[in-house]
C-alpha positions in Angstrom: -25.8 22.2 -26.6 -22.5 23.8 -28.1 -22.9 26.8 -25.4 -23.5 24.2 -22.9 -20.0 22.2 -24.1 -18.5 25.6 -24.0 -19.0 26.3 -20.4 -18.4 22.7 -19.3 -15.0 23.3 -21.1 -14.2 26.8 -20.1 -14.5 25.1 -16.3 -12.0 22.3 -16.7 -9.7 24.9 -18.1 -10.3 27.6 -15.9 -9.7 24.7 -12.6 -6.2 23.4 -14.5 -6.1 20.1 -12.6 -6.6 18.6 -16.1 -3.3 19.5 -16.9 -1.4 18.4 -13.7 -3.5 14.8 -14.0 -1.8 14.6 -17.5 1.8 14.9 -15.9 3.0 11.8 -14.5 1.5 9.3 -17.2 3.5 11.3 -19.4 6.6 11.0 -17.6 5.8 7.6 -16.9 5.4 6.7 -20.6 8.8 8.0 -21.8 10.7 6.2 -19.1 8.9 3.0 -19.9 9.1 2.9 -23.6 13.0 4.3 -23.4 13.6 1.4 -21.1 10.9 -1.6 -22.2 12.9 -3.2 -25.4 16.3 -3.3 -23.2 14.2 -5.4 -20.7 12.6 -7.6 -23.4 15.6 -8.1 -25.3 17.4 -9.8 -22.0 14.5 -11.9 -21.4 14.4 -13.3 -24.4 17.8 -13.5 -24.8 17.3 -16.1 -21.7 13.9 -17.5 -22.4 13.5 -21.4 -23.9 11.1 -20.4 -26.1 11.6 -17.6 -29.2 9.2 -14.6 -29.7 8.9 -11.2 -31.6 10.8 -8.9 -29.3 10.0 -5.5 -32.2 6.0 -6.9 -31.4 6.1 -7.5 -27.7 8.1 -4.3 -26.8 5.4 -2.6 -28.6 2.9 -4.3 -26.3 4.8 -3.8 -23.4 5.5 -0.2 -23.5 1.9 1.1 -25.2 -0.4 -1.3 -23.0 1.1 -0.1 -20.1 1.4 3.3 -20.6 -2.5 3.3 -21.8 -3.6 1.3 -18.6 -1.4 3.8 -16.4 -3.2 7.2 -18.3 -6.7 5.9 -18.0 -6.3 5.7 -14.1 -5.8 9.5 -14.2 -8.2 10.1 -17.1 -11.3 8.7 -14.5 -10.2 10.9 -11.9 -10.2 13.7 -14.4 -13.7 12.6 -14.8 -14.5 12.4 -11.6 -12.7 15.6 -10.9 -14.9 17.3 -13.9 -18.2 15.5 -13.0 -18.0 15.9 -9.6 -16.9 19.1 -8.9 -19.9 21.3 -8.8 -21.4 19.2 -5.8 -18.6 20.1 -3.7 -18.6 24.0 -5.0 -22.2 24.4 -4.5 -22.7 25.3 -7.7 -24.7 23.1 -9.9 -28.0 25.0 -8.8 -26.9 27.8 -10.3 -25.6 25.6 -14.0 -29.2 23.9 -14.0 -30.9 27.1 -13.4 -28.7 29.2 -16.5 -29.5 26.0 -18.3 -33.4 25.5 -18.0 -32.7 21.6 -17.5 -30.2 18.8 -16.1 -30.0 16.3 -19.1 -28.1 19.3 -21.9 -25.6 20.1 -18.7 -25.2 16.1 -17.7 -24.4 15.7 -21.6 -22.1 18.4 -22.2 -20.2 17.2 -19.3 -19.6 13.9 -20.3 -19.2 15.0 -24.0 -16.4 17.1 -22.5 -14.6 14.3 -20.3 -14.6 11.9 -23.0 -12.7 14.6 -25.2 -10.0 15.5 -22.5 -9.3 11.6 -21.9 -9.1 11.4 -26.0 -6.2 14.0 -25.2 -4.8 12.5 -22.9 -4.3 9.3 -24.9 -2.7 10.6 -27.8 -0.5 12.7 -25.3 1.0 9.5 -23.6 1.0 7.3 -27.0 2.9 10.0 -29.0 5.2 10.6 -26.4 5.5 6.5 -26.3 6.2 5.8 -30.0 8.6 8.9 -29.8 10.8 7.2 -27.3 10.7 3.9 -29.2 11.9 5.7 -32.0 14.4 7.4 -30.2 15.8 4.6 -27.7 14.5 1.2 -29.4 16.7 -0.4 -32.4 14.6 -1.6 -35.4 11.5 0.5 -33.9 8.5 -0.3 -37.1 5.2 0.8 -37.4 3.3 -1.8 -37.6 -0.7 -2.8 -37.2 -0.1 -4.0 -33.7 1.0 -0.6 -32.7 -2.0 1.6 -34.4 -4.3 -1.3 -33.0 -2.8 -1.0 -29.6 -3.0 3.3 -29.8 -6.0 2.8 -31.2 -7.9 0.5 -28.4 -5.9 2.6 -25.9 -7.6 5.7 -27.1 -11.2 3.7 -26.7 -10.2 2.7 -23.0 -9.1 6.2 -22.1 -12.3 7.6 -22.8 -14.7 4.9 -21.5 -12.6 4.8 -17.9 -13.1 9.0 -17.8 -16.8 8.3 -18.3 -16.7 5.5 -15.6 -15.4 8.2 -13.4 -17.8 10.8 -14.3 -20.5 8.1 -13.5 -19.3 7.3 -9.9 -19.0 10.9 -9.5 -22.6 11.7 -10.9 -23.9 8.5 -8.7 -21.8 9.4 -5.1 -22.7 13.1 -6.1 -18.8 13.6 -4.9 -15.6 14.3 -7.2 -13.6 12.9 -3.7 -15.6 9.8 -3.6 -15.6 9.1 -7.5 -11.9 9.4 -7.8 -11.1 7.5 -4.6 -13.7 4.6 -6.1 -12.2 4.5 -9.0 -8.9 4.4 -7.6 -9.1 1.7 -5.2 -11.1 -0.4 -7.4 -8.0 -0.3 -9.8 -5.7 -0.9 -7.5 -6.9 -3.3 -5.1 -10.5 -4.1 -5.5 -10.6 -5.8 -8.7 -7.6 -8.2 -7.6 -9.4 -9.5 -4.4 -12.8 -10.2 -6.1 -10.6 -11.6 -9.2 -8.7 -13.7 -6.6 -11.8 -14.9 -4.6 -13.8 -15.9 -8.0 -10.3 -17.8 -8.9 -11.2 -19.7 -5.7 -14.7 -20.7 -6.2 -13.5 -21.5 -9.6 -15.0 -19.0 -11.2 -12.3 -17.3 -12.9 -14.0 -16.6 -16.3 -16.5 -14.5 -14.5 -13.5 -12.1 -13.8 -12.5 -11.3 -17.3 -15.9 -9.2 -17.6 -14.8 -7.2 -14.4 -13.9 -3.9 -15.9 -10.1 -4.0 -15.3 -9.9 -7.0 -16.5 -11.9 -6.3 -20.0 -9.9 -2.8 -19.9 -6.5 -4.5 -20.3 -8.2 -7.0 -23.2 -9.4 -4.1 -24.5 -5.9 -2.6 -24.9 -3.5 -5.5 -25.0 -5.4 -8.2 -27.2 -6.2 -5.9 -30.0 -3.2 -6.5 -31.7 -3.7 -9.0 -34.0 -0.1 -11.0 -33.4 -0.6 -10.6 -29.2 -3.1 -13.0 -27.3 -3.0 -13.1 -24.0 -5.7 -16.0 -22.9 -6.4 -14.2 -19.0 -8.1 -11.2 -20.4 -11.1 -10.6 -22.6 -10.2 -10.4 -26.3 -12.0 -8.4 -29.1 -14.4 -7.7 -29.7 -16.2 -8.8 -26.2 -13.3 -7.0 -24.2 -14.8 -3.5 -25.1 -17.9 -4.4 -25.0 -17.7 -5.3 -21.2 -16.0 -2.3 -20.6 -18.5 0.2 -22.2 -21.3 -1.5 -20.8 -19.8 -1.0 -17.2 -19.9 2.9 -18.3 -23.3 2.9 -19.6 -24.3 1.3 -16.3 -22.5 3.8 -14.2 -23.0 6.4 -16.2 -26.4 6.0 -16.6 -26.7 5.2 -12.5 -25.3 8.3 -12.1 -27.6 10.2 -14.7 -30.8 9.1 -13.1 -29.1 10.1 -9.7 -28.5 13.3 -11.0 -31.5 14.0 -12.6 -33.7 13.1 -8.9 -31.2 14.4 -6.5 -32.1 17.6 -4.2 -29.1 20.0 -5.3 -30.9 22.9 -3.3 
């Protein structure tokens, strides 16, 4: 298995998309947490009601910056899952392997370690701009909760990708999935269950339990729309293990010849 994570590794960086994917939600991150307590402090400054600005800045600029990485850490996954189909290649990797389940593991072992990276990239970059820009910046549990659950998210949405991927048996089609699904899919379905009145149904779709995930784990932030802890991550991971699993299975059966 640890030749098997070796290769899968040696791909990614021999490929270096995983580098330019980690880019923008870096650049992203700074901006936002240099910028988020200026923006909080105004509106509460004008708001009737009095809150923690230290606490929701925090919120702000980490939850944010967490939900914008993980888009990019499930095309990664895709990207890394995904790839071999369009190469032609993943004859050959079972072949040198003697079997589909080690190389299926070792690629998902190897996407959920990348996203882990990615995470910690964007939150230390985050907290360093707080310290930098923000004025009574604190470490506090709502910010190693928040960094924590972000780190969590990252690595479940990279194994969502991998699992579209491994299901469509395209990188293209797992990203794009993933992507539009984020973007605009889980809004309309949110919007039509809002409709039927079936709202609550919607805090189990996975954006929905993603930003639960990340937002309501710290202890002092509640936000009543989205799934809060523990049931937030569990929605989340068992969308992966569906997917995931989908995509295994698919895998497993599919003519790569």
């Amino acid at each position: 298995m640890t030749t098997l994570v070796r290769a899968e590794t040696l791909k990614v960086l021999t490929l270096r998309y995983w580098w330019a994917l980690a880019i923008a939600p870096v650049v992203v991150a700074v901006l936002i947490a240099a910028s988020t307590r200026t923006f909080v402090e105004v509106v509460a400054d004008s708001a009737d009601t009095t809150f923690d600005v230290d606490v929701v800045s925090t919120g702000v600029s980490l939850g944010v910056s967490n939900t914008l990485v993980l888009v990019f850490a499930a095309v990664f996954g895709a990207l890394t899952a995904g790839s071999e189909f369009g190469y032609k290649t993943l004859t050959t990797t079972f072949l040198t392997a003697r079997g589909r389940d080690g190389v299926l593991g070792a690629k998902l072992a190897v996407v959920a370690v990348f996203a882990v990276g990615y995470a910690l990239a964007v939150e230390v970059v985050s907290i360093g701009a707080m310290l930098l820009f923000g004025r009574d910046f604190s470490f506090t549990t709502d910010l190693f909760a928040i960094c924590a659950a972000g780190i969590l998210a990252c690595a479940l949405w990279a194994l969502l990708g991998a699992g579209v991927a491994l299901l469509t048996g395209s990188s293209m089609a797992g990203a794009l999935s993933v992507i539009l699904w984020f973007v605009f899919g889980e809004w309309i379905v949110r919007a039509v269950l809002l409709a039927m009145d079936l709202g609550g149904i919607g805090a189990a779709l996975p954006v929905s339990a993603t930003i639960g995930t990340i937002v309501n784990a710290a202890p002092s932030i509640d936000v009543d729309a989205f799934a809060s802890w523990p049931s937030g991550p569990m929605m989340l991971a068992a969308w992966v293990v569906l997917f995931c699993g989908l995509g295994w299975l698919r895998t497993r059966t599919r003519d790569i010849t």
